[in-house]
C-alpha positions in Angstrom: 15.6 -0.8 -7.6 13.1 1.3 -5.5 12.5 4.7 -5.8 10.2 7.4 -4.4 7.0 7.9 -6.4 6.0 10.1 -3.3 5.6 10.5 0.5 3.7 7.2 0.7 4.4 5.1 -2.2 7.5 3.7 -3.7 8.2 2.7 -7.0 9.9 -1.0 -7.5 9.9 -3.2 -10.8 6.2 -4.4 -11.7 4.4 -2.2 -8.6 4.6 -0.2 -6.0 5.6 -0.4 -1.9 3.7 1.3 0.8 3.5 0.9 4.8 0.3 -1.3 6.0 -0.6 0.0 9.8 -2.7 -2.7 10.4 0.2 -5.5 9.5 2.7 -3.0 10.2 4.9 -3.8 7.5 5.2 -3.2 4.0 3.3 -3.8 0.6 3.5 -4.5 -2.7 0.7 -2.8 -4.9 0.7 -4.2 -8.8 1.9 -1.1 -11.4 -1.6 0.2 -13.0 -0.6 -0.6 -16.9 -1.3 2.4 -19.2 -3.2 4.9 -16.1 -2.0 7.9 -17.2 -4.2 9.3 -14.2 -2.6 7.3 -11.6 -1.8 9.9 -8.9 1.3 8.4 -6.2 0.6 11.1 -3.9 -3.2 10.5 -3.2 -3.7 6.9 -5.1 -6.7 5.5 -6.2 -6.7 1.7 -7.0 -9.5 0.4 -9.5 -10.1 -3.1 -7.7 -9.5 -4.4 -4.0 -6.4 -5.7 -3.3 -5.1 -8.8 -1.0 -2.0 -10.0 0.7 -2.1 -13.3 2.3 1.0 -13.9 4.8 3.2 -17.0 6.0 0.5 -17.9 9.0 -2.6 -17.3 6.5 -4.0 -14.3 7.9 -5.2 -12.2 4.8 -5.0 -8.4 4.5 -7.9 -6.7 1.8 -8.4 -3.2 1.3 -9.2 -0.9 -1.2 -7.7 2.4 -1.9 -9.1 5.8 -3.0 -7.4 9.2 -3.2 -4.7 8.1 0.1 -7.8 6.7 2.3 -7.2 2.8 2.7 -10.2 0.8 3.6 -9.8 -2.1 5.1 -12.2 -4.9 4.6 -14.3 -6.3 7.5 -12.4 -9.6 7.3 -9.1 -8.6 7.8 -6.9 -10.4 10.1 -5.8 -7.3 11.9 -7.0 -4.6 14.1 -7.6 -2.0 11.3 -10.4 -4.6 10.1 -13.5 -2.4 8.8 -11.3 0.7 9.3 -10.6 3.3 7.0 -7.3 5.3 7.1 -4.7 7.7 5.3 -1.6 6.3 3.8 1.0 6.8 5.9 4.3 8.3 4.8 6.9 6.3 4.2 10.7 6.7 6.6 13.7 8.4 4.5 15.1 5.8 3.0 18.3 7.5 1.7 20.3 8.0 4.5 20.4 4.1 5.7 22.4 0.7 4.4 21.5 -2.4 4.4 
C-alpha cells in the first residue's frame, strides 16, 4: 500500500516513491531505519543513491533538504543538474 508521506514523497513497504524529471518516471528511495530526523517534506538522504533501468542507462543523485543532485554521469539530461523535488499528481481520485 502507498500512502502520502508529503507533497513529494510517498510512503510504500520498505521505502519511499518520488517523481525523477530527468527519467521522468518514478522512484523507489530505501526507508532510512531508525532516522527519527527524516523530514518527507524537504528529505535529506545520507548516501547517493542509483537506479539502473532495463536498457542500462543509470540514474545517481543525492538528495538534501528537497534539492536532487544529479551526478555528472547520469544517463539523462538533468546530468550534473541540481533540482527541487517535484510534487507528486493526486493520487486519490484515479483507478487503476
Amino acid at each position: 500500500m502507498i500512502n502520502c508521506a508529503s507533497s513529494i514523497l510517498r510512503r510504500m513497504p520498505g521505502g519511499y516513491v518520488h517523481w525523477c524529471s530527468g527519467c521522468c518516471r518514478l522512484h523507489v528511495i530505501p526507508r532510512i531505519a531508525g532516522d527519527a530526523s527524516f523530514d518527507a517534506a524537504k528529505p535529506t538522504l545520507p548516501s547517493r543513491i542509483s537506479h539502473i533501468d532495463a536498457a542500462n542507462s543509470c540514474c545517481s543523485y543525492t538528495m538534501r533538504e528537497g534539492i536532487i543532485d544529479y551526478a555528472p554521469s547520469c544517463g539523462h539530461w538533468l546530468a550534473g543538474k541540481a533540482l527541487p523535488m517535484m510534487t507528486l499528481p493526486d493520487a486519490t481520485d484515479r483507478t487503476v
